[in-house]
C-alpha positions, 0 to 999 in steps of 0.5 A: 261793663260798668252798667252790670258791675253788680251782676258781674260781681254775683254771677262770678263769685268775685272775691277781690277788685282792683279798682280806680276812683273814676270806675266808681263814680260810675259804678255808683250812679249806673250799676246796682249793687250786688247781692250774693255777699261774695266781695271780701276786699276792694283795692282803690289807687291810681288817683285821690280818694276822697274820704266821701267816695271812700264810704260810698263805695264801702256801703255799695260792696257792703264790706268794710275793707276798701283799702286806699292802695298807693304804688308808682310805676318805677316802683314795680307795685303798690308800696303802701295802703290802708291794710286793715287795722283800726282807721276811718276813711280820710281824705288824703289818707294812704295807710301803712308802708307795704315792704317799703320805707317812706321818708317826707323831706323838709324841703324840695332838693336833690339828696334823698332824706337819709339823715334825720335832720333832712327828714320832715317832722310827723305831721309837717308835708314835703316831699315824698321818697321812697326805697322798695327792692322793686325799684327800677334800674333807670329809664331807658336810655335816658340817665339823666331822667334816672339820675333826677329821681334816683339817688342812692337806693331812694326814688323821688315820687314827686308827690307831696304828703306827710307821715302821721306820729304811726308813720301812715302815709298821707297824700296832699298832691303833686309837686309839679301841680302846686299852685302858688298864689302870693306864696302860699302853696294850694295843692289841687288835690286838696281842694278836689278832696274837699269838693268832692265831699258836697252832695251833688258833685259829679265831678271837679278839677281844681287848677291854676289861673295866671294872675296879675296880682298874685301870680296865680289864682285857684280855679275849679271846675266842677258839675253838678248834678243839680245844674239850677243856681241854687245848687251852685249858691249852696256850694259856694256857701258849704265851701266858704263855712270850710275854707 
């Protein structure tokens, strides 16, 4: 299907898609775009979207409103995403609250972030809560997971990311992801985004190495197109002009 995605879109008169980045990094390399201009508006979640993937996949649908979508299982839906308005495809970037509120914590801890000197400042990252009427009750049988998350009407998401000075939601990566090397705190994602940005780059996924001298230390693994050295010296030096 992924190969006729294209033809698909033209021979049903698509309107609407609802997507995953992994659908596009196929799309893009297997399936010619489609021609009949029928596609108004694609829907991206589930995974980051990288600010790079994002453009491509707007020129291929040949429409602007690729709309980065964010929602959690025990949240019923999509809670968040870029609904139109005036912005630019960003790493990181989720959008506007949809019929929910966020709020970031200064710190990790087991009280939502009701009272404002709980709450992170815009721009400064922690983690994300949220309160939306889908909610869900609680697991199955198992209070104690729900009580871990659920605390008076605000879910613990367990990712981590930042409001900006509009209150649009930023994404940076996940709680139990986060690699410490030395104290400093690398969220996976982050680099992933950043990665993914070279021309080139089929895929990557940044992880955590034990260390003995600084607990843990970043890995990547990635492919290239381009399997030669050279392809691999370029990257390396296009990521230390950015680190």
């Amino acid at each position: 299907m992924i190969l006729r995605l294209g033809s698909l879109i033209d021979a049903h008169g698509i309107t609407f898609l609802s997507s995953v980045p992994a659908l596009w990094h196929l799309a893009l390399k297997l399936s010619p775009a489609p021609g009949g201009r029928t596609l108004e508006r694609v829907h991206v979640g589930s995974a980051p979207l990288g600010a790079a993937l994002w453009r491509d996949v707007q020129q291929w649908a040949g429409i602007r409103e690729v709309w980065n979508a964010y929602g959690i299982t025990e949240t019923g839906s999509w809670v968040a995403g870029t609904s139109g308005g005036a912005f630019a495809p960003a790493d990181g970037l989720i959008g506007p609250p949809w019929g929910a509120e966020i709020r970031i914590a200064r710190a990790a801890g087991p009280a939502p972030p009701l009272a404002p000197d709980q709450a992170a400042a815009p721009g400064a990252a922690g983690p994300v809560w949220l309160r939306t009427a889908g909610l869900m009750r609680g697991y199955l049988d198992r209070p104690d997971l729900t009580a871990a998350v659920v605390r008076d009407g605000w879910f613990a998401t367990g990712d981590v990311g930042c409001l900006d000075e509009r209150g649009w939601l930023h994404l940076s990566g996940r709680e139990r992801d986060e690699i410490n090397k030395s104290g400093l705190k690398v969220h996976p994602a982050d680099i992933d985004l950043l990665v993914a940005g070279f021309p080139g780059v089929a895929d990557v996924c940044t992880f955590g190495v034990e260390d003995r001298l600084h607990g843990q230390e970043v890995a990547i693994a990635v492919v290239l197109e381009d399997e030669g050295d050279a392809a691999l010296a370029a990257l390396y030096r296009w990521l230390r002009q950015r680190a």
